[in-house]
LOTI-6918 format. One line per 4 residues: number of its first residue (from 1); their letters; for each residue x, y, z of C-alpha. Coordinates in steps of 0.05 Angstrom, whole numbers, always signed. Layout:
<nodes>
NUM = a = X Y Z ~ ...
</nodes>
This chain:
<nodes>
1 = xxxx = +0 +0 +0 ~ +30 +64 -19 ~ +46 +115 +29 ~ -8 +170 +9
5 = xxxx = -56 +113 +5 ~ -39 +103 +78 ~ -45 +176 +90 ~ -120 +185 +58
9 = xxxx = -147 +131 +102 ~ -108 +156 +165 ~ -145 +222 +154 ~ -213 +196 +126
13 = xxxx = -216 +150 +195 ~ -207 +207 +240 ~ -258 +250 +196 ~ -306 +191 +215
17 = xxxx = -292 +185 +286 ~ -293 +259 +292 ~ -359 +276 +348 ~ -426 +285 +310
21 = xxxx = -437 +353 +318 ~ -393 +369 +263 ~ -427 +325 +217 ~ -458 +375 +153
25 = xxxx = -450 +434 +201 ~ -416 +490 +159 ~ -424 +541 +209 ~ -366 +523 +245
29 = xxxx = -303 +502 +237 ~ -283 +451 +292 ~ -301 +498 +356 ~ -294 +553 +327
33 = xxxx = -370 +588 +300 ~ -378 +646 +258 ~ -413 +699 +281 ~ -371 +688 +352
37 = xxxx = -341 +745 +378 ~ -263 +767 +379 ~ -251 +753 +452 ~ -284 +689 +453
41 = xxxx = -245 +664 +390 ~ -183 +691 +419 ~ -202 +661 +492 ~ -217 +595 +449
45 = xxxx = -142 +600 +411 ~ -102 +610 +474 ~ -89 +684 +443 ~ -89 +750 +470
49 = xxxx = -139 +806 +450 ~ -74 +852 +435 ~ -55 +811 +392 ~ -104 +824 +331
53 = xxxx = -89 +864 +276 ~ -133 +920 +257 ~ -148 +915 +179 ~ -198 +971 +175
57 = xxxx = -231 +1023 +223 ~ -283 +1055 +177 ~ -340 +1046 +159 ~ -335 +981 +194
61 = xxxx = -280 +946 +237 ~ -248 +889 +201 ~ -205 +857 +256 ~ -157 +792 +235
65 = xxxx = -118 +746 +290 ~ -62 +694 +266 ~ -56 +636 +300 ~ -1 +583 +296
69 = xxxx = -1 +507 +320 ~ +73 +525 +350 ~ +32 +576 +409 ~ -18 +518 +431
73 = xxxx = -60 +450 +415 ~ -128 +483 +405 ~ -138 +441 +343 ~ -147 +363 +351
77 = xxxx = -94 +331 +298 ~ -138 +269 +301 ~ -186 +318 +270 ~ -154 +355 +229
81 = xxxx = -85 +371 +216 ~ -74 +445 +224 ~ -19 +486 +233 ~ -46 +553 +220
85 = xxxx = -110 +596 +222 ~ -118 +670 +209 ~ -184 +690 +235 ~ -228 +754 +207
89 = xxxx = -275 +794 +246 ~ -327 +836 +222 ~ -340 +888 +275 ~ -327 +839 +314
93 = xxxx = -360 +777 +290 ~ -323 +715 +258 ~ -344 +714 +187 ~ -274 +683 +154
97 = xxxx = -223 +632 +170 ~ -171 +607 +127 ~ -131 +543 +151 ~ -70 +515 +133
101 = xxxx = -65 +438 +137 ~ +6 +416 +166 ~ +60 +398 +105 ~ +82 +334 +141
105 = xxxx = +9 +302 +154 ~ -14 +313 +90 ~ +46 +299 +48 ~ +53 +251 -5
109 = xxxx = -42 +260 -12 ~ -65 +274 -76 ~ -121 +318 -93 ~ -177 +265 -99
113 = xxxx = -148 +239 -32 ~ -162 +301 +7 ~ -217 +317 -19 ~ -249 +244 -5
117 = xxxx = -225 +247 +67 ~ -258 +322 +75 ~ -327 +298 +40 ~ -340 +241 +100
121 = xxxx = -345 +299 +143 ~ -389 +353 +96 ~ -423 +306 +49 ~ -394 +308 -31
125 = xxxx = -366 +367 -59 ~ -371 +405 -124 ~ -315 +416 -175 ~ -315 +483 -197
129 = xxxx = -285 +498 -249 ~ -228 +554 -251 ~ -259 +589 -191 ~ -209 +632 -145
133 = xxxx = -200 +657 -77 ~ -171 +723 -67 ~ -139 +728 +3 ~ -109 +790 +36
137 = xxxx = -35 +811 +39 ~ -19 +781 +97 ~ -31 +711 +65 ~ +32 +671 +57
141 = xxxx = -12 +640 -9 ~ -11 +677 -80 ~ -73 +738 -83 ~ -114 +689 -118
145 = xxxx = -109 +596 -114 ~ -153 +553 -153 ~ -206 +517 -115 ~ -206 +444 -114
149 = xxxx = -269 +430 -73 ~ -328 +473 -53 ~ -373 +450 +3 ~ -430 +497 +8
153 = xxxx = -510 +514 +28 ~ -545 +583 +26 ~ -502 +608 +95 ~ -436 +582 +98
157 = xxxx = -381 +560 +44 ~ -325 +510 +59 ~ -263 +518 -6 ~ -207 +465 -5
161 = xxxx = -144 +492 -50 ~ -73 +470 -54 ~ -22 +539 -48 ~ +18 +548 -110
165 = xxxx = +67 +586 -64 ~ +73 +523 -17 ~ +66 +445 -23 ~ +6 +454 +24
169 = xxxx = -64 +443 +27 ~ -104 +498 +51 ~ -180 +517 +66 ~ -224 +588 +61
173 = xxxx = -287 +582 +97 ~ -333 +631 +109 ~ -398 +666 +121 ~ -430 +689 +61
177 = xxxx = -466 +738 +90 ~ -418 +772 +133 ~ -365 +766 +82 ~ -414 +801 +37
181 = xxxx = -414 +858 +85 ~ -339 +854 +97 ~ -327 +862 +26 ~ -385 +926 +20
185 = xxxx = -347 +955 +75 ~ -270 +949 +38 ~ -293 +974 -13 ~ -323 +1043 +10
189 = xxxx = -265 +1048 +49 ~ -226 +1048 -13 ~ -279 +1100 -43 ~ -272 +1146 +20
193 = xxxx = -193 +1149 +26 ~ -199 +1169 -53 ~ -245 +1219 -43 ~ -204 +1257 +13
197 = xxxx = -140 +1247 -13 ~ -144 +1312 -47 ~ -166 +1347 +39 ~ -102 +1307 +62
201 = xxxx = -53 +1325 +10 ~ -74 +1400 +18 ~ -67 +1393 +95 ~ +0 +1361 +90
205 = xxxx = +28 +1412 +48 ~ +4 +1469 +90 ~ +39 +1433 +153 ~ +99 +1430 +104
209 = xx = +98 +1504 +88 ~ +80 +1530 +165
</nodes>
């Protein structure tokens, strides 16, 4: 038996013996369910509320926390294997997490592999075809990764991709609806700072010439 044969059972086993409340359930992501607030999530990853980045301030707060497998075991590796999670907050609700599976667990498993081992937990997936996920700068993945496997219902949407900047697996889940309002909310922020750079430009050159 090959070794990433060995490696897709291994994970598809511990998908099935994972507790039944995760069965279907997009809404969350092991314990961790959107729409929960920034100090719970951070109380929940072992993190501190200092440590969360501030994204945006206006016209909504778009908040994200990184956390690392290194800091603390707040993920089950008989679950899943992660070693990283950056967490988004909209105004201070959950709405986006994108995971990194660890290299070594998953190395060696094909595509179909993963994708079979993620499907005993969320049901069967759709192949769509040259979709993309865009993903923030502070990504350690390209602005944009091809989308293996979509898991999705009218709330929530689960997207399995492999990094093209890293031999890793990776997965963006989210709330559609917050994420809607996440994205309304970046871009009037963009439309504001356009609109008054003009106002700043003329302020800082009077502070230049006083």
């Amino acid at each position: 038996m090959t070794r990433a044969r060995i490696l897709a059972i291994s994970i598809s086993w511990a998908v099935l013996s994972a507790p039944l409340i995760y069965a279907r359930d997009l809404s969350r992501f092991q314990e961790f369910q959107f729409g929960m607030s920034l100090p719970a999530v951070a109380k929940q990853a072992d993190m501190q509320l200092s440590e969360a980045r501030l994204i945006l301030k206006r016209p909504a707060v778009i908040q994200e926390l990184d956390w690392q497998r290194a800091r603390s075991a707040v993920f089950s590796p008989q679950v899943d294997p992660v070693s990283e999670v950056l967490f988004s907050f909209y105004n201070g609700q959950l709405f986006r997490m994108v995971v990194s599976y660890d290299r070594d667990k998953t190395e060696g498993l094909t595509d179909e592999g993963m994708v079979a081992a993620i499907s005993a937990r969320y049901g069967i997936a759709t192949r769509p075809a040259g979709k993309v996920i865009l993903f923030s700068s502070s990504q350690v993945y390209n602005e944009s990764e091809k989308v293996i496997a979509l898991w999705e219902d009218s709330e929530y949407s689960l997207n399995l991709f492999r990094s093209s900047y890293q031999p890793i697996f990776g997965m963006l889940v989210f709330s559609k609806r917050l994420d809607a309002l996440a994205q309304d909310a970046t871009a009037e922020a963009i439309r504001l700072d356009e609109l008054e750079a003009p106002q700043r430009e003329i302020e800082h050159q009077q502070k230049l010439n006083q």
